[in-house]
N, C-alpha and C positions, 0 to 999 in steps of 0.2 A: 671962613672955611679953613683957614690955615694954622688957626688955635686949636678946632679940632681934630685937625687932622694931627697935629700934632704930637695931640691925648693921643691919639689911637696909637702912632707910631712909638710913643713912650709904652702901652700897651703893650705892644707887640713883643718890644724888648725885652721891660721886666719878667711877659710870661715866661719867654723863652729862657731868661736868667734862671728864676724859679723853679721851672722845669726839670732843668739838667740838677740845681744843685738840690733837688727832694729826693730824683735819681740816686743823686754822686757820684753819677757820670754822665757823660753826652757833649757833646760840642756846641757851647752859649754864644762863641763869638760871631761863627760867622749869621749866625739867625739875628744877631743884635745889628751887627754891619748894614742887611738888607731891609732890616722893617719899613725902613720909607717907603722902599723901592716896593715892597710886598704890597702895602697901603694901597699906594694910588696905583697900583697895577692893577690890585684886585678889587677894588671898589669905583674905578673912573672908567681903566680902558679892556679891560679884560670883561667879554661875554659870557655869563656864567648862571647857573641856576642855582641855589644851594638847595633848594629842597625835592629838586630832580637832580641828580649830580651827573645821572646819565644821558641828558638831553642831547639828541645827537649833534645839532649845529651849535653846540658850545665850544669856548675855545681851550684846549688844553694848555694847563698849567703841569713841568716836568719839574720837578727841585735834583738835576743829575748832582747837585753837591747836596747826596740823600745824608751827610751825617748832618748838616743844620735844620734837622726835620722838624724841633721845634717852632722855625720859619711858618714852615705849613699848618703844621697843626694849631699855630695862635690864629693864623690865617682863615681856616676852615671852622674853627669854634666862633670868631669872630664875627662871620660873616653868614652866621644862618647856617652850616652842615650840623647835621646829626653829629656830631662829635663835643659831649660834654664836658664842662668844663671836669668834672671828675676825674675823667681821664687825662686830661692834659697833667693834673696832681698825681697822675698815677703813669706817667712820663717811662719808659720801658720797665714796666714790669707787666709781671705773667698774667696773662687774657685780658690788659688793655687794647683798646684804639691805638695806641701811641705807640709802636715797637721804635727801639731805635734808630731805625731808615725806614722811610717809608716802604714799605708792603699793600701789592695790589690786589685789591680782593678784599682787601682788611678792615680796612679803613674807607669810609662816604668820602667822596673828591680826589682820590689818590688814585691818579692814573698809568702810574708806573713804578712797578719795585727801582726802585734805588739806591743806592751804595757805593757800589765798587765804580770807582768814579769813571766817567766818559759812557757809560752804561746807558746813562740816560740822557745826557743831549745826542748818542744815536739813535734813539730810540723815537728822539722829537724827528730825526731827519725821516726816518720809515712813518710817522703821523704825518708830516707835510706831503711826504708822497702818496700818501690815501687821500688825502683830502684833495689831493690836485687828480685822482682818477674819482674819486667821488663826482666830486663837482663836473668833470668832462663829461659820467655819465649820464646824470642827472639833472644836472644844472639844466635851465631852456630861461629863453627871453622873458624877463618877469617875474622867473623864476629862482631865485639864488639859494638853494636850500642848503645849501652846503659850503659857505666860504668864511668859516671858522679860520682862527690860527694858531699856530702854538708858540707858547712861550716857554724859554726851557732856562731856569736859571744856574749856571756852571760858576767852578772858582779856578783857581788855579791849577788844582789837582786835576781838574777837567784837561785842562789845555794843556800839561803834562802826556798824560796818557795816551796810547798810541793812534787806538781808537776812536777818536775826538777827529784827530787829524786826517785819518781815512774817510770818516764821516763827512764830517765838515767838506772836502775836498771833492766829494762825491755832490753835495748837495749844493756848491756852488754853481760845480757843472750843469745841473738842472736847471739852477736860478730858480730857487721854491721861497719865492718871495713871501709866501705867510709860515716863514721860520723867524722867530725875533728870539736869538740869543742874548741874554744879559749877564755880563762876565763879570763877575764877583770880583775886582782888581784890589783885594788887599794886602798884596804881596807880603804875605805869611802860610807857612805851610806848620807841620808838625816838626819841622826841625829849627825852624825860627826862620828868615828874610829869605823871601825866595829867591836872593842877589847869591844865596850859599849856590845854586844849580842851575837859575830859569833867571837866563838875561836876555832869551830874545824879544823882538818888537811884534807884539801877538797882532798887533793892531794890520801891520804890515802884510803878517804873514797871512790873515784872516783877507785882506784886500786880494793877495795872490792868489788867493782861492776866487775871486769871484765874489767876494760878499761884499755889502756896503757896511761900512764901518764908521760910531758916532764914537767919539771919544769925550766921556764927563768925566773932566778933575773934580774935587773937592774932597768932600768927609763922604757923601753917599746919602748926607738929610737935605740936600736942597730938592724938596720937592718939585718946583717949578721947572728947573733943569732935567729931572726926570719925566717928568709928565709931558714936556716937548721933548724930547728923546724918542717916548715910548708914540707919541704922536707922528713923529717925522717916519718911525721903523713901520708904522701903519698904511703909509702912503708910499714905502720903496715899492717902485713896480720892477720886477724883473732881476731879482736878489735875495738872495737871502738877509736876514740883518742882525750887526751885532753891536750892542750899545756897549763899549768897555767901560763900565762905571767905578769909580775910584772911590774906594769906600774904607772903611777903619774897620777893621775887628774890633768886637767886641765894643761897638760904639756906645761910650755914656757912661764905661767902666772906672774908677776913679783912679787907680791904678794899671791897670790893666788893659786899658785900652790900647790898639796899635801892637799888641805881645802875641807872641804863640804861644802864654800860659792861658792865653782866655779860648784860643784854640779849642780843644781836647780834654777840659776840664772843669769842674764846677767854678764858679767864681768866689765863692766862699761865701756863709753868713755875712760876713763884716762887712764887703765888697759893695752885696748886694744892698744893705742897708745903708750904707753912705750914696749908692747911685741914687736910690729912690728920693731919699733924704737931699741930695744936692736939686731934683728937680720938684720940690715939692710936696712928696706924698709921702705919707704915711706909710714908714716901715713896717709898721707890725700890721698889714693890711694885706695878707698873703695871697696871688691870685687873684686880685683884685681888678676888677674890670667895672668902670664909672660907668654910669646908668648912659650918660650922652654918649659915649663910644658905643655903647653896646646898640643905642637910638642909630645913631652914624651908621656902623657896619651895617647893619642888619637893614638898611635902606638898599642892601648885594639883595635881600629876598623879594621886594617888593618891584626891583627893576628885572631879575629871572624871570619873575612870574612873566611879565610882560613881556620878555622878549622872546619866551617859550607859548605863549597864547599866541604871538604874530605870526610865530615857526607856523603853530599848528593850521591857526588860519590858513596861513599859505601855500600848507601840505593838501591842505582839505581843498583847498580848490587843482591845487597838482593833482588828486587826485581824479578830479572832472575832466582836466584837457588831456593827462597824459596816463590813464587806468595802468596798462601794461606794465610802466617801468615803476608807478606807485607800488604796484601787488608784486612786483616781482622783490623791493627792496622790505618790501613788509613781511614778506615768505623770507626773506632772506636773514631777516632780524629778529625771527622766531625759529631761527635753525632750522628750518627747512630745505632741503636743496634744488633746486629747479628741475632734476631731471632723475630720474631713478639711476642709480650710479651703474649698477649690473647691465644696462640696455648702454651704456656708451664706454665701459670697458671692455676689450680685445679680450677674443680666446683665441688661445694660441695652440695647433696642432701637434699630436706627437710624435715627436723627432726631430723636430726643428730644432736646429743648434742657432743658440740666442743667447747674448751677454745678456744679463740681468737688465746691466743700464740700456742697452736697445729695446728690453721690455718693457720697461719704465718709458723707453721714448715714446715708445707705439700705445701706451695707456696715458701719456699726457695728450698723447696727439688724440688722445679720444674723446677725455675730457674737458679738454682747457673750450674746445669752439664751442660746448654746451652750458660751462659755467663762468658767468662772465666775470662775477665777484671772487673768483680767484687770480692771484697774481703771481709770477713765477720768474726765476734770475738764475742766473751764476755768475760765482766771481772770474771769469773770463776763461772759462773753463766749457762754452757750451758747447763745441764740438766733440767733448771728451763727455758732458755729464748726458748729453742728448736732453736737454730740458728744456729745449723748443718745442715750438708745436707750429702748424699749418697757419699760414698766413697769420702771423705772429706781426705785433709790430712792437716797438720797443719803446718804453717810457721815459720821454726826454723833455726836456725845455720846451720844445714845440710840438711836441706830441705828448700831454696828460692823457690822451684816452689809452697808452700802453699799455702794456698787460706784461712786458717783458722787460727786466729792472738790469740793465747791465752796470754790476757792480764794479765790473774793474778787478782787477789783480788789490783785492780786501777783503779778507775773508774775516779779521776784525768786524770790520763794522759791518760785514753783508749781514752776521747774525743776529746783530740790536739792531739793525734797521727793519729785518722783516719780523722781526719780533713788533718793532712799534707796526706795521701794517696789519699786523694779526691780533693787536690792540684794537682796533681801529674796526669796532666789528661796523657791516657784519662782513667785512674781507678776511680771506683766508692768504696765507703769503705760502711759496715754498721759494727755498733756495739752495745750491748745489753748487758742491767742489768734491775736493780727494781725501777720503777718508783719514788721511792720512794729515791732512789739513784743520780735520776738526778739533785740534791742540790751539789752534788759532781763536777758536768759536768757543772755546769751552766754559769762559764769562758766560757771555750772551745765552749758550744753553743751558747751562746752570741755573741762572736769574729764571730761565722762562719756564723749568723743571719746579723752581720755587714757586712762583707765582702762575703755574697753568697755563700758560699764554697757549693757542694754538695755531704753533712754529711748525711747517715739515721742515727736516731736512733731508738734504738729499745726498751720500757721500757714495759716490763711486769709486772703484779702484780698492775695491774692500781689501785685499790679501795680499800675499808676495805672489798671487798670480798675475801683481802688475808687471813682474817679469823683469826685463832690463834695465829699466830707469833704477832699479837697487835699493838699497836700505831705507836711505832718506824718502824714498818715495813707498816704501812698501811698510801701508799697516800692521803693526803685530800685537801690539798693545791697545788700540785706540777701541775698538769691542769692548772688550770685557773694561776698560776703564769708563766705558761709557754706561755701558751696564751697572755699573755701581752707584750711578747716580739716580736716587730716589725720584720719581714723577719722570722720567723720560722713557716713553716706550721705543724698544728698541728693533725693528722687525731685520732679519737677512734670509732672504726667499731663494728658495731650493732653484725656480726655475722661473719662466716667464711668467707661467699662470699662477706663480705662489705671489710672483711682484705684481698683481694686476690685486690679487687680495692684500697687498701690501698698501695701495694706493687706495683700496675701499674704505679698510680700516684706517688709515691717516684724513681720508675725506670725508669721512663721519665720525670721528672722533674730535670732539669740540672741547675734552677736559684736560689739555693738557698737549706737551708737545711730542712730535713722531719723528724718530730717524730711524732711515732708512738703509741697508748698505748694501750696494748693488756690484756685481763683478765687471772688470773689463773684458773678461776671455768669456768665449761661448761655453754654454751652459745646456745640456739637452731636454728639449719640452719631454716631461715625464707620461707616459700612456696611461689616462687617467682611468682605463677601462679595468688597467693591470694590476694598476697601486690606488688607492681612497684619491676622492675628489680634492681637488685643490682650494677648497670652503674650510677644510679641517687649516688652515694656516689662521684663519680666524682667531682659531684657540688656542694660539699661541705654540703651540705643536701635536702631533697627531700619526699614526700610527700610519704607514704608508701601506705593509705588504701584512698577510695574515695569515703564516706559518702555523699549522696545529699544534705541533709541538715545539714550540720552539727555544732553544737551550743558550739562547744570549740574546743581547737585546745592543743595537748601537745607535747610536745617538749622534745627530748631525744636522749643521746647520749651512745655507747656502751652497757655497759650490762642492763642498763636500759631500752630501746629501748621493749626490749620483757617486761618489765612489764608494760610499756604503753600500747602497744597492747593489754595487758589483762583485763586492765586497759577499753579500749576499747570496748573491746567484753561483760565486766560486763556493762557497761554503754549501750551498744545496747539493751541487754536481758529488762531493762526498757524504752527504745525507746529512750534512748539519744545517737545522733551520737555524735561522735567527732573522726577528724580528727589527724592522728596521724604524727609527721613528725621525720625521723632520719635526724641529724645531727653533723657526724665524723667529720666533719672541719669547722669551722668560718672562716676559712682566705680563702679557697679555694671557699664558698660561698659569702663571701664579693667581688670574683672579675667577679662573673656571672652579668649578665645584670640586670637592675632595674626589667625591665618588669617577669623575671626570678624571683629572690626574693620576687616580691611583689606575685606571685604565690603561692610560698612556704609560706609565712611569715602571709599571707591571714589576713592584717588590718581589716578588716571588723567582724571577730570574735572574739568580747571581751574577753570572756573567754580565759583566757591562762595560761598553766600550764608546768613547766621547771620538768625536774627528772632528776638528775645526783648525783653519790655516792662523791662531793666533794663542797664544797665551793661554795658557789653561784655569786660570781666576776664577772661579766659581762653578766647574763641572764638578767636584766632585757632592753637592746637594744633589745632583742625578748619578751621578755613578759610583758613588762609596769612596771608599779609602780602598776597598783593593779593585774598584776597576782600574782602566787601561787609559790614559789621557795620549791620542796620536795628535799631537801637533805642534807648533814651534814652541822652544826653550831660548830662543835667542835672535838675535835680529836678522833681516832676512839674507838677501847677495844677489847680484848683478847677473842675467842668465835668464833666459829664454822660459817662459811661464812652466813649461808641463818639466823642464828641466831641475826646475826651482824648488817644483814637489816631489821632485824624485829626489834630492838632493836634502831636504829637512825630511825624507821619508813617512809623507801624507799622501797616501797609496792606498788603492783598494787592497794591495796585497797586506800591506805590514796588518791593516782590519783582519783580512784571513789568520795571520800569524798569531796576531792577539787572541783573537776567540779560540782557536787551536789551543795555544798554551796554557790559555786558562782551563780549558775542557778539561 
């Protein structure tokens, strides 16, 4: 066994060598470092199908150190995934398998985009927390259909990063015992000995948290050491686990081995052909994979089959003692939602004055007791985000059946972690802080905008209508910066009932992720008898009042929306109509039809005028170069909310003044 496992691991390396230098670029060392560790991970102790990759009780494999992606991709070609070897030759370039980080969606077996390091061992912490409410709900005596684990392998750069340590720290607290970290310990980074910055004892610090901690010295090829390692982290009950394994970059390299040249860079021709040449084989034999390796791995397709036939067996009889919660996870897993959303979201009467996020409370509170495959948190924020709900119980150590994720003061890691839950179909995650906060999240939302995940969020405290708390606390950028990021839809609802179709559309939107931004000051339910029904927020925006003639047009989104209107009704009382239009979402409006748009958008009225409490970044595609932008130029100040806008001059009047002047 240990001759071939050898090959393979020899395998493993040269591909990955190969790889980067056909590129001539990509990072060879640390994919060369873990081949062992990759080997008998993926071929002894890791449950896995390659030719379903989406079997649901498999266990996930995270690579958070996504630049050694060649790691994965020798590993998935090796062992039976659709990923041929072509591609592996064709190592990032344009419309391969192989970009260079892995990419989810992309690529058969890749469960998580990865890259920007600590990304994805948070994202393993939000997978161990689905599988620990998976299995609370489903799980019954005989029945174990769910008790997968993850394995998330990180380097240094991981345990750098800020978000590692929020994560990690969160996830000891649980004790989510089928979390098995294995730390890449090559202390080498891209500036050379991680002795230049990172001396502390990871080991320790990893114990402080709560985890159980195996420390292996050597080079990183003693397989035996590994394989009880990854054995011993299989049977921690009540921990998480982290094997710190002591490995060499770039292992096997003739030169080069142990450098931070094999880091970040090809290895060269010459390199390459002395390593092959010192173990053996045939330099001029490129991509080369022996018929027994290829025998070896590919024994990962014939053990899937079998342990996804026993799955299914064992679903098929779940299905006879337990119907209910079988049909309800099969509806669930075909996107269906258990309950028509409209019959359990609130309508709110008009005139009631109601902060957004109290809307948002009173439609979580409507649908969370009817959807039970949704999970929901904040980062210690939940008397301010209202992102409870009725008889709520919170997911902890001793309580997997939670439904409520208290994150703690981390707003880091709260957004890879619910990202990995929203991985983790077929749960839905949402999670909430202060808009002003989402500067914190903006990895995590980024990654999930790339790769579709479906992320809510949830940011309250949307404007400087947060009032006194001041600058640091009041968003004025965080909108329109968020806006600019491609795949994120972006909703900010006029009133209560635009936030109830703010929560429709994020709970039936499956491609992609939703934020939300909800106000803390009261907000007046708008009289839907007066102005269009509050369905037109669907479309991203929508024509509220419908003036015959009307000689200006303004444009407004959440709490501004009602000083339009007013804005409005003062400009009638002189016989000036103007049309007033909300608009919660740009993205969800950019994908209605032309003839749709040009409705709303009504080119024909010069006059136009934008009101939003933030930054003016992208109104002028609705309102020209000579409309009127009313809202902040500069950061906000400390002052009592309705003070605040009278003071940056976001007023129903300065709208009257505007339309005036231009008339």
């Amino acid at each position: 066994m240990g001759k071939i496992e050898n090959k393979c691991v020899e395998t493993v390396r040269f591909l990955s060598a190969e790889g980067v230098q056909a590129a001539k670029s990509g990072h060879p060392g640390m994919a060369m470092g873990m081949a062992a560790l990759g080997v008998k991970l993926w071929t002894e102790h890791m449950n896995h199908s390659p030719q379903n990759p989406q079997w649901p009780n498999r266990d996930r494999f995270i690579l958070s150190a996504g630049h050694g992606s060649m790691l994965l991709y020798s590993l998935l070609h090796l062992t039976g995934y659709d990923l041929p070897l072509e591609d592996l030759k064709r190592f990032r370039q344009l419309g391969s398998l192989t970009p260079g980080h892995p990419e989810y969606g992309k690529t058969a077996g890749v469960e998580a985009t990865t890259g920007p390091l600590g990304q994805g061992l948070s994202n393993g912490v939000g997978m161990a927390i689905a599988q620990k409410y998976l299995a609370s709900r489903y799980n019954k005596e005989g029945f174990n259909l769910f008790d997968y684990n993850i394995y998330v392998v990180s380097g240094d750069g991981c345990m750098q990063e800020g978000i590692s340590s929020e994560a990690c720290s969160l996830a000891g607290h649980l004790g989510l015992d089928n979390l098995v970290l294995i730390y890449d310990d090559n202390s080498i980074t891209i500036d050379g000995d991680t002795g230049l910055s990172f001396t502390e004892d990871v080991a320790e610090r990893f114990r402080a948290y709560g985890w159980d901690v195996q420390e292996v010295t050597g080079d990183g090829g003693d397989l035996d050491k590994i394989s009880q390692a990854l054995e011993n982290a299989k049977k921690c009950k009540g921990k998480p686990s982290m094997i710190k394994l002591q490995t060499k970059i770039g292992f096997g390299a003739p030169t080069l081995e142990g450098t931070s040249k094999s880091h970040g860079a090809p290895l060269g021709d010459d390199e390459i052909t002395q390593m092959k040449s010192n173990h053996g084989w045939d330099p001029d034999k490129h991509f080369h994979v022996p018929e027994e390796v290829k025998e070896y791995m590919h024994g990962c397709i014939e053990k899937g089959e079998k342990l996804e036939k026993n799955w299914n067996e064992l679903f098929r009889s779940y299905k006879e003692k337990y119907p209910e919660l079988a049909e309800e996870y099969e509806q669930a897993m075909k996107g269906n939602l258990p309950v028509n959303i409209d019959d359990v979201l609130p309508e709110f009467e008009a005139g009631e004055a109601l902060a957004s996020r109290k809307a948002s409370g009173k439609a979580i509170a409507g649908f969370m007791p009817k959807m039970p495959l949704v999970l929901g948190g904040s980062a210690d924020l939940t008397p301010s985000n209202n992102t409870d709900f009725p008889d709520m119980v919170s997911f902890q150590k001793d309580a997997p059946n939670g439904r409520y994720i208290r994150y703690g003061v981390r707003e880091h890691a709260m957004g890879a972690i619910l990202n990995g839950i929203s991985l983790t179909k077929p749960l839905r995650c949402y999670g909430g802080t202060f808009l002003v906060f989402s500067d914190y999240m903006r990895g995590s939302l980024r990654v999930a905008a790339i790769s579709g995940y479906p992320s809510i969020y949830v940011f309250t405290h949307d404007s400087i209508g947060v009032g006194e708390d001041g600058p640091t606390h009041q968003p004025v950028e965080q909108l329109s910066a968020l806006r600019a990021m491609p795949g994120l839809t972006c909703i900010r609802p006029a009133d209560a009932n635009e936030t109830a179709m703010a929560w429709k559309y994020a709970l039936t939107h499956n491609d992609g992720p939703v934020a939300m931004f909800l106000t803390r000051q009261k907000l007046t339910t708008l009289d839907r008898i007066k102005y269009a029904p509050a369905q037109g927020a669907m479309k991203g925006a929508y024509t509220l009042n419908c003036p015959e003639n009307p000689k200006a047009i303004i444009f407004a989104s959440g709490s501004e929306v009602e000083k339009a209107l007013d804005a409005a009704d003062k400009l009638a009382e002189e016989s000036i109509e103007v049309r007033v239009v909300s608009m919660p979402s740009w993205e969800i409006f950019e994908q209605q039809d032309e003839e749709y748009k040009r409705s709303v958008l009504s080119p024909e009225i010069k006059v136009r005028i934008a009101m939003e409490a933030g930054v003016e970044m992208g109104w002028r595609k609705y309102i020209g170069e000579d409309g009127i932008f009313i809202g902040m130029k500069g950061f906000g100040t400390s002052a009592p909310c309705n003070q605040c806008f009278e003071h940056f001059g976001i007023t129903s009047q300065a709208a009257v003044e505007a339309v005036k002047s231009n008339l």
